[in-house]
C-alpha positions as CSV (number, residue, x, y, z in Angstrom):
1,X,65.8,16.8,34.0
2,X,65.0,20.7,34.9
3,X,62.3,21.2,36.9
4,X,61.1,24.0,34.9
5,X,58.9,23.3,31.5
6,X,57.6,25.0,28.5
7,X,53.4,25.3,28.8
8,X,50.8,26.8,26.8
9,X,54.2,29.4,25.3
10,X,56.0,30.1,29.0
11,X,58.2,29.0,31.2
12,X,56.9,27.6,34.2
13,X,58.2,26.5,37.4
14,X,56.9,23.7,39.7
15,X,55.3,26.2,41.9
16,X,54.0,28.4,39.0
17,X,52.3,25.3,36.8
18,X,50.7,24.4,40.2
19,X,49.3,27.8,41.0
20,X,48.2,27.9,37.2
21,X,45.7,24.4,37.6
22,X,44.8,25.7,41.7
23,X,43.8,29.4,40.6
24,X,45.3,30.3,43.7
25,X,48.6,30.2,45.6
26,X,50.3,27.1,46.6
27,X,52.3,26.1,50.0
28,X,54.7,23.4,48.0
29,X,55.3,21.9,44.7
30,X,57.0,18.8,43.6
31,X,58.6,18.7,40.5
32,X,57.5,18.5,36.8
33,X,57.3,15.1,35.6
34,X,55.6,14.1,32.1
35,X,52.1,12.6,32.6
36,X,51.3,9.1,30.6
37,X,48.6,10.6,29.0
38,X,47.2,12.7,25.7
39,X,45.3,15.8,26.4
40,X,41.8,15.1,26.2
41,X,40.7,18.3,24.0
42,X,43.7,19.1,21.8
43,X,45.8,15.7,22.1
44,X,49.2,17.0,22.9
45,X,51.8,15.9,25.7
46,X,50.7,16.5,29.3
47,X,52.7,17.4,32.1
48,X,51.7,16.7,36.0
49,X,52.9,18.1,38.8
50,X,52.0,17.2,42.9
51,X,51.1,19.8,45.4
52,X,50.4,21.1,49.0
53,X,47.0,24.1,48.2
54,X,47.3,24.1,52.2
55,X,48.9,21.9,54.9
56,X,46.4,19.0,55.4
57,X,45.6,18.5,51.4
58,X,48.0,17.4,48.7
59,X,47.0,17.3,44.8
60,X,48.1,15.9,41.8
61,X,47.5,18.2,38.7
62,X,47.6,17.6,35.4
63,X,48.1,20.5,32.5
64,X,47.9,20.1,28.9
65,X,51.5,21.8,27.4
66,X,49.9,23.4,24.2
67,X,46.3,24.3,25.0
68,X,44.1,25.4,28.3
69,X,43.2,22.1,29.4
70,X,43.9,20.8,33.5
71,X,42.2,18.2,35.7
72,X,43.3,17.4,39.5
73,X,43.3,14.3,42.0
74,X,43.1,15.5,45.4
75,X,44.0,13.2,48.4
């Protein structure tokens, strides 16, 4: 599967989606995967994607494809 994916209208890449839920830039992204899980507002398909914000913290975000809905895990 490409690691790039369609949200909210734009193509986004790993790094991109990730530095869309942080609000700020990001050191490493894994790649898109689909998330088990409706969004919570809107009910559409939700997309996570893992992340290094810096080099001693990693974060799992999670952003709803069709509206402005995200959430994060951080480790």
């Amino acid at each position: 599967m490409a690691d790039n994916r369609v949200i909210q209208g734009r193509m986004q890449t790993p790094e991109s989606l990730a530095e869309l839920i942080e609000g700020d830039s990001v050191m490493d992204a894994e790649p898109i995967e689909d998330a088990d899980m409706d969004c919570p507002e809107c009910g559409e398909n939700v997309v996570t994607v893992g992340y290094m914000p810096s080099a001693l913290a990693f974060v799992t975000g999670y952003k709803c494809q069709e509206c402005d809905w995200s959430d994060t895990e951080r480790d």
